[in-house]
C-alpha positions in Angstrom: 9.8 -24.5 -3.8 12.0 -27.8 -4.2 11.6 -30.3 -1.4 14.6 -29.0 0.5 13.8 -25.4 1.3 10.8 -26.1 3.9 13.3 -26.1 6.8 16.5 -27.2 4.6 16.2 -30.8 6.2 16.3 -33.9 4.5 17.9 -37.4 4.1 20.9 -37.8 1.9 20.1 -41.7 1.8 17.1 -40.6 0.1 18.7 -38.9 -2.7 19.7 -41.2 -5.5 23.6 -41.0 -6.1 23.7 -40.5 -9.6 21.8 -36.9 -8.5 23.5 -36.1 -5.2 26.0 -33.5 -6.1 22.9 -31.6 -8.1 20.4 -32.2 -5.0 22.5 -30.1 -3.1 23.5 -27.8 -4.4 19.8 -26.9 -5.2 19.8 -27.4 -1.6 22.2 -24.6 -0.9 20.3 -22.3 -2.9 17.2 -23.1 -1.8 18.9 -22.7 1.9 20.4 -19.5 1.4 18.8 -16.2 2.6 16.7 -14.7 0.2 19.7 -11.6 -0.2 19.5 -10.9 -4.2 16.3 -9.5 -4.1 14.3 -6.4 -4.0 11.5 -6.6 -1.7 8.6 -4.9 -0.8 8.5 -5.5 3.2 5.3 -4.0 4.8 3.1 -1.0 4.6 4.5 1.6 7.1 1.9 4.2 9.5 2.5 7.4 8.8 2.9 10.0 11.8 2.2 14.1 11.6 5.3 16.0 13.1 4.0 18.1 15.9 6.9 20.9 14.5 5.7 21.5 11.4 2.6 19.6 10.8 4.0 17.8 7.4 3.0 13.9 7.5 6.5 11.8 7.5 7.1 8.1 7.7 9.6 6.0 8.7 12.2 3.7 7.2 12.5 1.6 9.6 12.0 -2.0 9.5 11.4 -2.1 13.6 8.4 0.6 13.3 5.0 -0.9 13.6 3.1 -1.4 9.9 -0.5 -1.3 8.6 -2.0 -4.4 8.3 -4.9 -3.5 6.6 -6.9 -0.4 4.9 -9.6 0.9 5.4 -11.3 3.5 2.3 -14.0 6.0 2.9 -14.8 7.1 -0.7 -18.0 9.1 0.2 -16.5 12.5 1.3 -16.5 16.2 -0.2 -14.4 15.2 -3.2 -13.1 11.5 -4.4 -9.7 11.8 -2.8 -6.7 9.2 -3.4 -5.7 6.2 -1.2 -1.8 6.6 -0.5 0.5 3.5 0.7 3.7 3.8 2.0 5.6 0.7 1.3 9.1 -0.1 2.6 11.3 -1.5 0.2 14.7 -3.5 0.9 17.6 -4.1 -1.3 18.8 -7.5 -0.2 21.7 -7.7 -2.7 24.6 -8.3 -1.0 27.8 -5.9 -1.7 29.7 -6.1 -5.0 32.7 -3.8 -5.3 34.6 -3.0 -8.3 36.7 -0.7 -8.9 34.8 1.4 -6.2 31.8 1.2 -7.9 29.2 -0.9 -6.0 27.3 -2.9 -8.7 24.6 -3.7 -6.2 23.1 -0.4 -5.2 19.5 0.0 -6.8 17.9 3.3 -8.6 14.5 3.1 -7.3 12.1 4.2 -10.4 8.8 3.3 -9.5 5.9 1.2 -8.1 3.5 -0.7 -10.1 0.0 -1.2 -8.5 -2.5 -3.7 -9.8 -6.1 -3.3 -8.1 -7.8 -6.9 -7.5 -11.6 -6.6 -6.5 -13.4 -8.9 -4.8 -14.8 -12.4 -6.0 -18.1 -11.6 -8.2 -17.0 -8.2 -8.8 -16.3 -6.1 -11.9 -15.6 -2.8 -10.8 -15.6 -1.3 -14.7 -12.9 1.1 -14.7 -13.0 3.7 -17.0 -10.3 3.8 -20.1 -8.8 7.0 -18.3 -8.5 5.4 -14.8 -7.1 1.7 -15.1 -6.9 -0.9 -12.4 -3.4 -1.1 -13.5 -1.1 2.2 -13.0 2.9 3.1 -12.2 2.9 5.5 -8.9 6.4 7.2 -9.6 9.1 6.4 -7.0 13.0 7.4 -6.8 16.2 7.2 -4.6 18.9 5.1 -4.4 19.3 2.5 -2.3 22.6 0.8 -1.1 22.7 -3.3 -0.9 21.1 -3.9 2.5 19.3 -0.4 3.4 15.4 0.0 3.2 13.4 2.5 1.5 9.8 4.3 2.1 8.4 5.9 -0.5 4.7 7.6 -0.7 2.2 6.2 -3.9 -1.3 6.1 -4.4 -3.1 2.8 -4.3 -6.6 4.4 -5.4 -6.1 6.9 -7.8 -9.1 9.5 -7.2 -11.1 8.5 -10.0 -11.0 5.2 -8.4 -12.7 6.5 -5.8 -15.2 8.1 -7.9 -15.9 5.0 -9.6 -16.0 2.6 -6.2 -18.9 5.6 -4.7 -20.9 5.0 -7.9 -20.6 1.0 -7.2 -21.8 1.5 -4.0 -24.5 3.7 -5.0 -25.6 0.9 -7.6 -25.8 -1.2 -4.7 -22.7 -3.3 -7.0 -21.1 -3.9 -3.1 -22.0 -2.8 0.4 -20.4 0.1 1.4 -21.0 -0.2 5.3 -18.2 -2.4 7.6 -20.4 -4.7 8.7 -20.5 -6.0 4.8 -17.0 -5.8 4.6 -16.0 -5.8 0.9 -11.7 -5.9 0.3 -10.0 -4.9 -2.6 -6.5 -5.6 -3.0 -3.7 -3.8 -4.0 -0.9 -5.3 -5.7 2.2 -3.7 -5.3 5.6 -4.7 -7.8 8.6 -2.4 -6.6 10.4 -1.4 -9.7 14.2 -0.3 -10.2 17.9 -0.4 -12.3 20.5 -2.0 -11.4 23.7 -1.6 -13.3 21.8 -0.7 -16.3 19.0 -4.0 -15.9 15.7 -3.5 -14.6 14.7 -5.6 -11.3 11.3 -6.1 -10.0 10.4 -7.3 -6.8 7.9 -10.0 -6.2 4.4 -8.9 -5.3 3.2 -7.3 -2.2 -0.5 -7.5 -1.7 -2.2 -5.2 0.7 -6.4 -5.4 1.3 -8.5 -2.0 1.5 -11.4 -2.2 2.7 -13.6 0.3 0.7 -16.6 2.0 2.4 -19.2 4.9 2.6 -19.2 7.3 5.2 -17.3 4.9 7.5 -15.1 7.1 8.8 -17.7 10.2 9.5 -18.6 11.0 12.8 -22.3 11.0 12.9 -22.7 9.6 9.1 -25.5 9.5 7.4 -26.7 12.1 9.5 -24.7 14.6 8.6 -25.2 18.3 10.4 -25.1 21.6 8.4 -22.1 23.8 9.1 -24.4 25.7 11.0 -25.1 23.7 13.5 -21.9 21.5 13.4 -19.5 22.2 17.0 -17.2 24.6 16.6 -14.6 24.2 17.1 -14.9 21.1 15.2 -13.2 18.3 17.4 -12.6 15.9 15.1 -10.7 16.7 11.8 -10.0 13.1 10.8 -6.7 11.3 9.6 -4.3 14.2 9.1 -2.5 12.6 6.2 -5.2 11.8 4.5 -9.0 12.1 5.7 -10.3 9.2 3.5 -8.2 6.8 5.2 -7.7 4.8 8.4 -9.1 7.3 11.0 -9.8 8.8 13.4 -13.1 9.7 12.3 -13.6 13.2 10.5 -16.9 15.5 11.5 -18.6 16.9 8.0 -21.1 19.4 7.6 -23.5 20.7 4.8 -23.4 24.3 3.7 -26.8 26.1 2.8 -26.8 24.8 -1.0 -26.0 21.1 0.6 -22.8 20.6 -0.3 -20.8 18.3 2.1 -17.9 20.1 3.7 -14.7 17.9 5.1 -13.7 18.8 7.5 -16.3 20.9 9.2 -15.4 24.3 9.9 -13.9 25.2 13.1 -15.9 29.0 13.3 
């Protein structure tokens, strides 16, 4: 950042002559909104419509956004982590012909997965820390964009329960251990490629965090039925509410518990 961005206030009588026409105009630059970009600008909540039941999310800039993440990767199967970042195209409008040169062909998002200080998570040559989560629409110069990826793949999940197993990192919340996701929007734009800068989002990783009555865990048996709590509807790994499991006779672990 040059000196005259923080606030866009200084002292021309500080600015040596012989470099006061180049001062500011890195000055106006540096003042400018931030429009030619492509941005990553939170981490929306998904909702469940009470219609149809399918998990939706909003584009809107106004809606309330996640924070933070929180992974339960000790459930029936290793399931995925799924972010739903909102992206903005802050170019400004440039018509030609009636052709806008600005809008954007979303293409994908690029996650890089950061563990913790001390921490080498050892990812298998089939399951990188570094993968493309495909992404697509178009976006016009000052719209916003929410698209669905997976910040875990599920054989990162696999591979964070075996580190916890190792006793590599805690996997209770009162050790909390972070990882982050990195997140690089990716998309054309009159034939070049733009990137946006990086949008890092923390998950905190866990096992059994997010099962009711974890680690003792009932058999389906004598698990409530109807089970009253079938966990995070878009995804059961993540966030909460809590989910109820159960064992069946051979002691396999059943998410969500049966309701009958």
């Amino acid at each position: 950042m040059t000196p005259f961005a923080r606030g866009c206030r200084w002292s021309i009588s500080a600015v040596a002559p012989v470099t006061l026409m180049l001062a500011v105009a890195v000055a106006l630059t540096a003042c400018a909104d931030p429009a030619g970009t492509l941005l990553i600008v939170q981490n929306q909540i998904p909702a469940v419509d009470d219609k149809g039941g399918v998990c939706t999310f909003s584009t809107e800039l106004s809606d309330p956004s996640l924070a933070y993440g929180i992974f339960d990767v000790d459930l029936d199967r290793p399931y995925p982590y799924f972010l739903y970042p909102l992206i903005e195209n802050r170019f400004p409008s440039v018509q030609t012909g009636g052709f806008e040169r600005n809008s954007l062909l979303l293409r994908r998002v690029n996650v890089s997965i950061k563990a913790p200080a001390g921490v080498d998570p050892g990812w298998a040559a089939g399951c990188p820390g570094s993968f493309s989560s495909p992404a697509s629409g178009q976006m016009d110069p000052g719209s916003t964009r929410a698209v669905r990826i997976q910040g875990f793949q599920g054989c990162h999940a696999q591979r964070l329960r075996q580190l916890i197993v190792d006793g590599a990192i805690p996997g209770d919340l009162n050790q909390p251990v972070f990882f982050t996701l990195q997140l690089t929007a990716v998309a054309d734009r009159s034939g070049s490629e733009q990137s946006s800068a990086v949008f890092p989002f923390d998950v905190q990783v866990c096992a059994g965090c997010l099962q009711s009555m974890f680690p003792s865990t009932p058999s389906c048996a004598d698990a409530p039925k109807p089970n009253p709590l079938h966990g995070n509807p878009c995804n059961i790994a993540q966030e909460g509410p809590e989910v109820l499991c159960c064992t069946d006779p051979g002691g396999a672990l059943i998410c969500p518990a049966p309701d009958n």
